[in-house]
C-alpha positions as protocol buffer text, in pm:
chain_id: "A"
residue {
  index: 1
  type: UNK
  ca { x: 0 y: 0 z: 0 }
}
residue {
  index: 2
  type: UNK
  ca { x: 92 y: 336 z: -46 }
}
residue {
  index: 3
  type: UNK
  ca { x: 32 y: 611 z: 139 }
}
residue {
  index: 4
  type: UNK
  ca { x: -55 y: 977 z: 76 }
}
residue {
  index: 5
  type: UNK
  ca { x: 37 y: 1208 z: 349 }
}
residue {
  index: 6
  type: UNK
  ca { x: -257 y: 1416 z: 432 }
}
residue {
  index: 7
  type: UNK
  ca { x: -100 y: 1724 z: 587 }
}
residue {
  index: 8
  type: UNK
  ca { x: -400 y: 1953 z: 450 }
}
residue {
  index: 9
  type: UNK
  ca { x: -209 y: 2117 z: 182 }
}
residue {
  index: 10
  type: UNK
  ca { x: -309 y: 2069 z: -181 }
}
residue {
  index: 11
  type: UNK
  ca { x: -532 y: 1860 z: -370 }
}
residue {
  index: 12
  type: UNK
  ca { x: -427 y: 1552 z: -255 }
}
residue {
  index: 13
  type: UNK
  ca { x: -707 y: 1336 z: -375 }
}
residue {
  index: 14
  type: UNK
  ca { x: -541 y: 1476 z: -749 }
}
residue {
  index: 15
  type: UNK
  ca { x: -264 y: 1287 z: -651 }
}
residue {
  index: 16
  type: UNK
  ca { x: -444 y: 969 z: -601 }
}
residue {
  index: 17
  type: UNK
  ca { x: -635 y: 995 z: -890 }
}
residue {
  index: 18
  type: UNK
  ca { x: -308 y: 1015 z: -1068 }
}
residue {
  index: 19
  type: UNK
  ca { x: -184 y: 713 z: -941 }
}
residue {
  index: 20
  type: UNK
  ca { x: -493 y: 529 z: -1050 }
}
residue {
  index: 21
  type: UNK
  ca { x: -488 y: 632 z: -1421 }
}
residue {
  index: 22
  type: UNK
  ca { x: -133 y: 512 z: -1389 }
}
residue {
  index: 23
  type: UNK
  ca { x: -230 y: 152 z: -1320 }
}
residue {
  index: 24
  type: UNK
  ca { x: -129 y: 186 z: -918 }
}
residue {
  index: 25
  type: UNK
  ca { x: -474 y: 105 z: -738 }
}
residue {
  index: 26
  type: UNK
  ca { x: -312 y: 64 z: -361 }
}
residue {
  index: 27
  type: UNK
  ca { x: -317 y: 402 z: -272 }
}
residue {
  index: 28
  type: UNK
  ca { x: -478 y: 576 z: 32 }
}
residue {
  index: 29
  type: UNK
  ca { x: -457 y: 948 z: 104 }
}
residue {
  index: 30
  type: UNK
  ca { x: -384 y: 935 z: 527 }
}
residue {
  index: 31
  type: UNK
  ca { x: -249 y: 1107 z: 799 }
}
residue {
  index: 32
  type: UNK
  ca { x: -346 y: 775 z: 1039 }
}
residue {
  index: 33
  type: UNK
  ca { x: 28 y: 646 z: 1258 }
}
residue {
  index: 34
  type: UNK
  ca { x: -58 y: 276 z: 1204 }
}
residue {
  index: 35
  type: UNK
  ca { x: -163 y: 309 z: 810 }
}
residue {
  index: 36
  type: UNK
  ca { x: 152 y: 503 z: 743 }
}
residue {
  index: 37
  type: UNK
  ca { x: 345 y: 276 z: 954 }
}
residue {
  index: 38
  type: UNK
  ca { x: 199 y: -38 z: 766 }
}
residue {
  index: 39
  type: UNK
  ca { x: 259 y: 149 z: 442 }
}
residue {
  index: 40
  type: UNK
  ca { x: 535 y: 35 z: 174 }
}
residue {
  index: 41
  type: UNK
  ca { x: 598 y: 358 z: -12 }
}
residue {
  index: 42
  type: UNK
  ca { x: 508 y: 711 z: 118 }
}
residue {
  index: 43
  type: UNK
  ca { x: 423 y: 987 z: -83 }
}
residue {
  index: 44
  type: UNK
  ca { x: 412 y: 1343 z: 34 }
}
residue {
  index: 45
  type: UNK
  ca { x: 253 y: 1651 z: -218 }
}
residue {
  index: 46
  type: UNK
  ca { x: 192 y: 1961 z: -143 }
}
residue {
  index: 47
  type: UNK
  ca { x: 113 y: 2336 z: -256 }
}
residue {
  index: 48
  type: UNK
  ca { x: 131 y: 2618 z: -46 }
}
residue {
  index: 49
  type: UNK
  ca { x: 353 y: 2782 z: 233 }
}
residue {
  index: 50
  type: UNK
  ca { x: 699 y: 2576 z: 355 }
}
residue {
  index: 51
  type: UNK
  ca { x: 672 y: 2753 z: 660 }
}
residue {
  index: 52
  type: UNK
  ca { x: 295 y: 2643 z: 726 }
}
residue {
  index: 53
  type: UNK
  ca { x: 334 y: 2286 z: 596 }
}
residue {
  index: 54
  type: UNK
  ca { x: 596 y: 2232 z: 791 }
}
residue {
  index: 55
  type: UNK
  ca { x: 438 y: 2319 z: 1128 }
}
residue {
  index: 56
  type: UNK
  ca { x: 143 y: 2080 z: 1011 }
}
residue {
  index: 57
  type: UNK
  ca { x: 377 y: 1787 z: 966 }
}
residue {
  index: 58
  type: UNK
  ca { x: 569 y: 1870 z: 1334 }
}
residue {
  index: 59
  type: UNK
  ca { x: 279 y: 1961 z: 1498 }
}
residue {
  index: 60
  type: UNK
  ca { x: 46 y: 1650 z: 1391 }
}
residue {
  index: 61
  type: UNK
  ca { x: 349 y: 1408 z: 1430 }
}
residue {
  index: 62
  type: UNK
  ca { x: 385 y: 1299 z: 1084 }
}
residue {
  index: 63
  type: UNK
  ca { x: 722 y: 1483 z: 1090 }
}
residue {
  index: 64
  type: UNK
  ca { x: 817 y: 1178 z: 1292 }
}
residue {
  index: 65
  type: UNK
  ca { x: 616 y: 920 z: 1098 }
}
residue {
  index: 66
  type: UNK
  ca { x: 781 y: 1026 z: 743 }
}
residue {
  index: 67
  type: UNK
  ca { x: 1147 y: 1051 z: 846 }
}
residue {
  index: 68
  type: UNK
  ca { x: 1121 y: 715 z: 1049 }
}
residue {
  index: 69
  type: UNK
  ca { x: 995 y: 556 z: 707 }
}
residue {
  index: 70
  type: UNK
  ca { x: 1244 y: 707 z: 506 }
}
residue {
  index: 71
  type: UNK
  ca { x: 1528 y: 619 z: 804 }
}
residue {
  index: 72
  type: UNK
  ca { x: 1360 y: 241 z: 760 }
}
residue {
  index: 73
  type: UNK
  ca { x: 1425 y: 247 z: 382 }
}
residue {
  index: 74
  type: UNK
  ca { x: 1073 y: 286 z: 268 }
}
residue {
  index: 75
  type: UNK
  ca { x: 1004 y: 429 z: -88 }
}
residue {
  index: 76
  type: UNK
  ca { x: 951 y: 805 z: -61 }
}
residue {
  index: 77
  type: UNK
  ca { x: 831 y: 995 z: -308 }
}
residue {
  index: 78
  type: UNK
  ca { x: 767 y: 1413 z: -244 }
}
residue {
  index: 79
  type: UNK
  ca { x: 580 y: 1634 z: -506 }
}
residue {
  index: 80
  type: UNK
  ca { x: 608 y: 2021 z: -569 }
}
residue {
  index: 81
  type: UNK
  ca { x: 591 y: 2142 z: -161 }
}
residue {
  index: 82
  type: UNK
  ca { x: 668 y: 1782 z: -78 }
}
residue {
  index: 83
  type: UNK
  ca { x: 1044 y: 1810 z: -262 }
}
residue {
  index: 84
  type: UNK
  ca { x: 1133 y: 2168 z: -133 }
}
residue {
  index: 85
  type: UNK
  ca { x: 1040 y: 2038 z: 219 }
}
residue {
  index: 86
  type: UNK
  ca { x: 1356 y: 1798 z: 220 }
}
residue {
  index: 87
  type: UNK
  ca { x: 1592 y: 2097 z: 217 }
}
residue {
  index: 88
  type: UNK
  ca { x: 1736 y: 2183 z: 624 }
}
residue {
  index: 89
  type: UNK
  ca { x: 1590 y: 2537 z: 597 }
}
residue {
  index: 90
  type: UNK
  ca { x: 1315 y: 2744 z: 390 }
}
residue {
  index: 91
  type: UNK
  ca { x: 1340 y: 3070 z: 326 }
}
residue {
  index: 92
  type: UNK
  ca { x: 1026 y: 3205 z: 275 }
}
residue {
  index: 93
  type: UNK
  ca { x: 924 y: 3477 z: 449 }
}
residue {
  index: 94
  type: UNK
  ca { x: 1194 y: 3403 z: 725 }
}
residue {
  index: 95
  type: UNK
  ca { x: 1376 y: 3087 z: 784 }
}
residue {
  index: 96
  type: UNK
  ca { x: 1195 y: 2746 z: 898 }
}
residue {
  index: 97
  type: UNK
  ca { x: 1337 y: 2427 z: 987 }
}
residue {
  index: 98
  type: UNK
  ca { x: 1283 y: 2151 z: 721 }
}
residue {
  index: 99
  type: UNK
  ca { x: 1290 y: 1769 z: 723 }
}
residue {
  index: 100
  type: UNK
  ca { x: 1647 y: 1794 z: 624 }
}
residue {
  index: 101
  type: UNK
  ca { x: 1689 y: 1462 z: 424 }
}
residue {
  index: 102
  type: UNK
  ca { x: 1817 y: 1634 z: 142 }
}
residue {
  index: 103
  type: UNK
  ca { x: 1992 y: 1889 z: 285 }
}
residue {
  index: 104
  type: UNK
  ca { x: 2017 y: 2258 z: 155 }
}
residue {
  index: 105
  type: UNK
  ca { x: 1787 y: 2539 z: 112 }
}
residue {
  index: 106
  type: UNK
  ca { x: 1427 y: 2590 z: -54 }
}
residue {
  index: 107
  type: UNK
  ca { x: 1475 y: 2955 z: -211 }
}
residue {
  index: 108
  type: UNK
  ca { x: 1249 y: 3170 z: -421 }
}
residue {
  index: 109
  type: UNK
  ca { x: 1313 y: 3144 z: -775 }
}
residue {
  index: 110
  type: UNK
  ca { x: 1525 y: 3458 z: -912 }
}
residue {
  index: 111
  type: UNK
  ca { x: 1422 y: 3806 z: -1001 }
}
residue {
  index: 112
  type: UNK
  ca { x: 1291 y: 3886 z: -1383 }
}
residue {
  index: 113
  type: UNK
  ca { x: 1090 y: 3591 z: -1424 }
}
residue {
  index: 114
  type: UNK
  ca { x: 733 y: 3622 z: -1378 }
}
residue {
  index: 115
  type: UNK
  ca { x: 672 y: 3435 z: -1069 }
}
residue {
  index: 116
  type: UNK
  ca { x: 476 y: 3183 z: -955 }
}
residue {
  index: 117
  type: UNK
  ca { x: 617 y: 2962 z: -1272 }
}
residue {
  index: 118
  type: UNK
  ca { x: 301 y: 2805 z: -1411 }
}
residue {
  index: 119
  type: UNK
  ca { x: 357 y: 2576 z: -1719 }
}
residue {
  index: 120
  type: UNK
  ca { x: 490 y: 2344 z: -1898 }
}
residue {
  index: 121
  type: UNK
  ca { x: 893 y: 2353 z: -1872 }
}
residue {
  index: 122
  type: UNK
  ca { x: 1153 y: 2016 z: -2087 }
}
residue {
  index: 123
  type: UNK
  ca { x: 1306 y: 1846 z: -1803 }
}
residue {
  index: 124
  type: UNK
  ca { x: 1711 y: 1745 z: -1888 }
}
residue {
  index: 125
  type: UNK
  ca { x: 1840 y: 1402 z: -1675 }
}
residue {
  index: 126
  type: UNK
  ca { x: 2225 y: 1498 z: -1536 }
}
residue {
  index: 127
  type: UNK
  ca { x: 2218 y: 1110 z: -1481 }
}
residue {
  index: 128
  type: UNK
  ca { x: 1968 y: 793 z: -1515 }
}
residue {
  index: 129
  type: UNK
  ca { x: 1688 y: 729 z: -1249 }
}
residue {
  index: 130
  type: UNK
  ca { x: 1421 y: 422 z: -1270 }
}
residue {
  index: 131
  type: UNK
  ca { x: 1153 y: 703 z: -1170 }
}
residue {
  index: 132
  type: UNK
  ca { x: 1223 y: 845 z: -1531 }
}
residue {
  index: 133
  type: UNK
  ca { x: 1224 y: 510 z: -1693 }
}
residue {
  index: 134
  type: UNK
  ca { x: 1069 y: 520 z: -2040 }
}
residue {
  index: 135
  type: UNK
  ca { x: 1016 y: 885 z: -2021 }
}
residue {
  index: 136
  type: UNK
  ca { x: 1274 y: 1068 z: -2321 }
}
residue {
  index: 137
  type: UNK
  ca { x: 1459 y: 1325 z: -2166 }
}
residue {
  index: 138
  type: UNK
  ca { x: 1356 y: 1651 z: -2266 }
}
residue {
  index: 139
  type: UNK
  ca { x: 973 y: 1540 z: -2192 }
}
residue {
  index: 140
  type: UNK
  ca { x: 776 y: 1900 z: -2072 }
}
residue {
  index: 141
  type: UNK
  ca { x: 629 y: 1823 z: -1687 }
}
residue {
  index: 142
  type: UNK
  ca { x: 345 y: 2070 z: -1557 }
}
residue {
  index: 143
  type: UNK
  ca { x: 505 y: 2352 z: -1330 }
}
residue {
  index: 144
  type: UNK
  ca { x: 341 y: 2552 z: -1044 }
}
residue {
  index: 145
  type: UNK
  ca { x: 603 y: 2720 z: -786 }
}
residue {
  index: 146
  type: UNK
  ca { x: 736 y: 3013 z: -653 }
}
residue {
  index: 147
  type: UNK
  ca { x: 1045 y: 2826 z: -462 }
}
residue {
  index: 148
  type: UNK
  ca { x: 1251 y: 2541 z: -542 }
}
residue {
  index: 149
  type: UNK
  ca { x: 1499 y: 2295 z: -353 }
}
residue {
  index: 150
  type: UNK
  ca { x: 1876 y: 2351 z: -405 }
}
residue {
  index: 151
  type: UNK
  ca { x: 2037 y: 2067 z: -269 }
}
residue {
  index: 152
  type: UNK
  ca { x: 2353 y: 2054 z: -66 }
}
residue {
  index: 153
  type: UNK
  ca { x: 2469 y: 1743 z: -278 }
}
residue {
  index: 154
  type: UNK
  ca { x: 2425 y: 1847 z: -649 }
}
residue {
  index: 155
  type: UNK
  ca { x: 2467 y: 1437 z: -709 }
}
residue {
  index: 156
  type: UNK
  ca { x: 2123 y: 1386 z: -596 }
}
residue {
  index: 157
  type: UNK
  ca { x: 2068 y: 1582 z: -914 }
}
residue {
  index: 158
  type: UNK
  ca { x: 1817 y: 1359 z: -1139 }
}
residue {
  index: 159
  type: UNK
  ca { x: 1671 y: 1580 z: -1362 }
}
residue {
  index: 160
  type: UNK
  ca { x: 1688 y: 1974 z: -1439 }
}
residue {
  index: 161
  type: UNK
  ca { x: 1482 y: 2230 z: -1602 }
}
residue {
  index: 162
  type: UNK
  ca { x: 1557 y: 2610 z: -1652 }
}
residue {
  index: 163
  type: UNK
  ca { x: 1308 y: 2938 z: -1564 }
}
residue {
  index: 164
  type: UNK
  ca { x: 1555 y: 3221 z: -1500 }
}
residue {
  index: 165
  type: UNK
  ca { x: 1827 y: 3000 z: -1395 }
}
residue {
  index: 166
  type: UNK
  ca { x: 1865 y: 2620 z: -1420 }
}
residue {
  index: 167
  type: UNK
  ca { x: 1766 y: 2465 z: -1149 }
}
residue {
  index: 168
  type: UNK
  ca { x: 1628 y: 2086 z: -960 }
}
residue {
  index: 169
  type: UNK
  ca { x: 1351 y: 1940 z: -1153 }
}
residue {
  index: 170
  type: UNK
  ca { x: 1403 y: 1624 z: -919 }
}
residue {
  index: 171
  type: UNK
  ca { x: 1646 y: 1448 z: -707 }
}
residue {
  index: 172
  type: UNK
  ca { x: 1689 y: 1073 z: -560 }
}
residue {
  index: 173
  type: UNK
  ca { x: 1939 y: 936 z: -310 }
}
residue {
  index: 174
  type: UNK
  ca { x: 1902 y: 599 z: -195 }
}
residue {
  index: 175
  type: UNK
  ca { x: 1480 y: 539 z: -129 }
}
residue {
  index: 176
  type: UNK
  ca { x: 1420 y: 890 z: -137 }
}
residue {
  index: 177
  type: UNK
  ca { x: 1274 y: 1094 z: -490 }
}
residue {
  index: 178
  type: UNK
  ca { x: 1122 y: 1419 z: -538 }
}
residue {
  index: 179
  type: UNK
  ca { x: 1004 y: 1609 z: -777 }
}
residue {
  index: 180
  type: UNK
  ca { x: 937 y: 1965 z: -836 }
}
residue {
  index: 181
  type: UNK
  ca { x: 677 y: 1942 z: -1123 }
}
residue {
  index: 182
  type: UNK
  ca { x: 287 y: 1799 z: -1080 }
}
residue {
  index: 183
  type: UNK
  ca { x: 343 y: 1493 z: -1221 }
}
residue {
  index: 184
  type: UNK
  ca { x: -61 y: 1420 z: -1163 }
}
residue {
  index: 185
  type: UNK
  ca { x: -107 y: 1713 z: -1413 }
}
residue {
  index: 186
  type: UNK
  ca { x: 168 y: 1600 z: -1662 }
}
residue {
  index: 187
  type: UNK
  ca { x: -51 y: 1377 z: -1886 }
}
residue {
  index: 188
  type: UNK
  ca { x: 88 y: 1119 z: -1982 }
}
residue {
  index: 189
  type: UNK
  ca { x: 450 y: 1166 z: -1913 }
}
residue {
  index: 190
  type: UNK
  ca { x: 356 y: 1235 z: -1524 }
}
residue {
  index: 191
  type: UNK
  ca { x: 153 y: 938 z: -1515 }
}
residue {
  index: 192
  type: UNK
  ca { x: 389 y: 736 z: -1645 }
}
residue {
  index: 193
  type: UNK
  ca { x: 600 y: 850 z: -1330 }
}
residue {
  index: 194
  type: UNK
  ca { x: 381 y: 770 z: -1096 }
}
residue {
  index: 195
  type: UNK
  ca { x: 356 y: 410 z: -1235 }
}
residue {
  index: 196
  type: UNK
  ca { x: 731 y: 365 z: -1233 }
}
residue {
  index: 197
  type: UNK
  ca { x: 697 y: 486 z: -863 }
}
residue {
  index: 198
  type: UNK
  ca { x: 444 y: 216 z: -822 }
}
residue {
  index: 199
  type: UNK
  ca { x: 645 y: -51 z: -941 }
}
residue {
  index: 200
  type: UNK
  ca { x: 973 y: 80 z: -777 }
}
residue {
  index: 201
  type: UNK
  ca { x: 758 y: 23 z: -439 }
}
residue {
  index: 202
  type: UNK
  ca { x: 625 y: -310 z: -553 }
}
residue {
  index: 203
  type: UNK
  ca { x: 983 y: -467 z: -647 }
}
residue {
  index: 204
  type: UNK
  ca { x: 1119 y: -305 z: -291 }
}
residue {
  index: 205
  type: UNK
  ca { x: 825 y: -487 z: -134 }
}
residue {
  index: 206
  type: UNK
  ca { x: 866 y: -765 z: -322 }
}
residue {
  index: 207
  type: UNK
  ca { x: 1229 y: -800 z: -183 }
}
residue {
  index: 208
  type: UNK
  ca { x: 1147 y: -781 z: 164 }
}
């Protein structure tokens, strides 16, 4: 089962939805201890403020829940808010403590772009991920996003895209991806994602 982190920021029934176009019918949205303990991937979305989101995940304990997953090796898989809330600090309006799996900062995106970034942007792959698997680099992903993760490990580095400056599109290191894009509003390229998602969780619970 997988398990979508209800935190109460975005549409996260969207992202279900996604997953079951995508052929991945195991998927609950939750923010229940024992289902997300149970649960063999996690996936955590999310639009809206860093600083607010992440005083919803410390506050309701699911701070704990998620990095005791990831710390257990479980699939992870963040979206949009969900990737720039790996960074150690965001900087929006102040500074505000983040999961810090990922390391680095979540800053705005530069000055003379038009921001938020809403569209469709190519995303370039510095090196080969199974999350991307079948998908030709260059594919266009569905932006929306005023900030963006900048990693303190530019290895984690799995695919890049460019609005003012170039910058993370998505990152993976070890069970942990992200992704800065809506891949539930990237047609068929997103849902194609989320199935190799799926299936990464699958063969990982397959192993067990």
């Amino acid at each position: 089962m997988i398990a979508i982190i209800d935190h109460g920021m975005g549409n996260l029934r969207s992202v279900q939805k996604g997953f079951e176009h995508a052929g991945v019918s195991d998927v609950v949205v939750t923010s229940d201890a024992c289902a997300i303990e149970r649960a063999d991937g996690i996936v955590l979305p999310g639009v809206g403020a860093f600083r607010d989101a992440a005083a919803e995940l410390r506050d309701s304990g699911l701070r704990g829940l998620v990095l005791r997953a990831i710390d257990k090796g479980v699939p992870f898989l963040g979206i949009c808010l969900g990737m720039q809330l790996l960074a150690d600090v965001g900087l929006e309006d102040g500074e505000w403590e983040g999961l810090g799996v990922m390391g680095g900062t979540s800053e705005r995106l530069p000055g003379g772009v038009k921001v938020p970034h809403i569209g469709w942007n190519t995303v370039e792959y510095p090196r080969p991920s199974e999350l991307f698997a079948g998908i030709p680099e260059g594919t266009a992903f569905y932006f929306v996003h005023s900030y963006h993760l900048k990693p303190a490990d530019q290895n984690c580095v799995i695919g890049t895209t460019r609005y003012g400056v170039e910058f993370a599109a998505a990152v993976e290191r070890d069970n942990v991806r992200a992704v800065q894009f809506h891949p539930e509003k990237s047609s068929a390229a997103g849902l194609a994602l989320l199935g190799n998602f799926g299936r990464l969780v699958h063969s990982q619970g397959s192993a067990r």
